[in-house]
C-alpha positions as CSV (number, residue, x, y, z in Angstrom):
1,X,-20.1,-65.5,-20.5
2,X,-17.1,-67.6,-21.9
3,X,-15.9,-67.0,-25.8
4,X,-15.4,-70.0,-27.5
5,X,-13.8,-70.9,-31.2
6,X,-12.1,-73.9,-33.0
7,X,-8.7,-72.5,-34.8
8,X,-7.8,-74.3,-37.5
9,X,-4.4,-74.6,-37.9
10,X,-1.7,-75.3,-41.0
11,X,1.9,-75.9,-40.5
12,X,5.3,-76.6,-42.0
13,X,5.6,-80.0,-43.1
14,X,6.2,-82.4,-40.6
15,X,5.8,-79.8,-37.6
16,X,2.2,-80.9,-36.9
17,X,2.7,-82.6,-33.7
18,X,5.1,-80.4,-32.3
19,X,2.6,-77.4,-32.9
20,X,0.2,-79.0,-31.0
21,X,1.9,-79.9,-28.3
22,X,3.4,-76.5,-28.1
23,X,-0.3,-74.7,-28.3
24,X,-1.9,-77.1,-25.6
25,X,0.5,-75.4,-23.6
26,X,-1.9,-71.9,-24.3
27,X,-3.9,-70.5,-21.4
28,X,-7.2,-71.5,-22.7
29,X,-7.0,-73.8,-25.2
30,X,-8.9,-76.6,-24.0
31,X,-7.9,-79.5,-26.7
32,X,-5.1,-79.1,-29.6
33,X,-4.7,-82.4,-31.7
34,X,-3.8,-83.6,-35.2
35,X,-5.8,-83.5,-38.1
36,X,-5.7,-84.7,-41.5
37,X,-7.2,-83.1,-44.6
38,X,-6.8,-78.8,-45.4
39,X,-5.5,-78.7,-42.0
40,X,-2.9,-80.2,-39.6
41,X,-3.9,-78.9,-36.0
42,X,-7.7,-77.9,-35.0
43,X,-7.1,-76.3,-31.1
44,X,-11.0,-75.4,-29.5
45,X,-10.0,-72.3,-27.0
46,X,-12.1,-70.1,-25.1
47,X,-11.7,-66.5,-23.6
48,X,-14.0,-64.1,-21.6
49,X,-14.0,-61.9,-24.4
50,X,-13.9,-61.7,-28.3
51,X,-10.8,-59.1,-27.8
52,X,-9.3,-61.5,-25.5
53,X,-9.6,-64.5,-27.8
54,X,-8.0,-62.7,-30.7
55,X,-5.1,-61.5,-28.3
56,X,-4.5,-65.2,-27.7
57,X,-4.5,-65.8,-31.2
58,X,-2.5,-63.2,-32.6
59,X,-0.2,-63.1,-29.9
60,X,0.2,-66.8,-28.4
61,X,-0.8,-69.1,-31.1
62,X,0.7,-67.3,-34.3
63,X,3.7,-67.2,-32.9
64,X,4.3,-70.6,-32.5
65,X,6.8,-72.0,-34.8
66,X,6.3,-74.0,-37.8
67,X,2.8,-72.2,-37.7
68,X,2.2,-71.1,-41.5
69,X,-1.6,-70.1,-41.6
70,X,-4.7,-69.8,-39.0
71,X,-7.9,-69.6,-39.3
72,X,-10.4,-68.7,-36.4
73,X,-13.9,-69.7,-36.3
74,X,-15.7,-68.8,-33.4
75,X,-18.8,-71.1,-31.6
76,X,-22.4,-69.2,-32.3
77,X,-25.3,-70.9,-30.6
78,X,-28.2,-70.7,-33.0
């Protein structure tokens, strides 16, 4: 069973675009565009694993530059 989440993304100003070209890079993230509103990038990613998906946050996505604050929210089906 596949993990999946939306991860909402702020970033410096005027680094929008280059974040999310940079993320779509990201073994499993499956879409990364621009947003307007509270948040500048919204990436959807999936993992095998809850661990796995967090790794790939914490240590893929944060780490992008010109990231300033994330916010993970995982897909439940109801």
């Amino acid at each position: 069973m596949t993990v999946a989440a939306y991860v909402l993304i702020q970033t410096e100003v005027g680094k929008a675009a280059s974040v999310a070209r940079t993320v779509s890079d990201i073994e499993g993230v499956v879409t990364a565009e621009d947003v307007t509103g509270p948040y500048d990038v919204i990436v959807r990613a999936t993992a095998a694993t809850m661990d796995e998906l967090g790794r790939m946050v914490v240590g893929r996505v944060q780490v992008v530059e010109g990231i300033t604050r994330t916010v993970t929210c995982p897909v439940v089906n109801l």
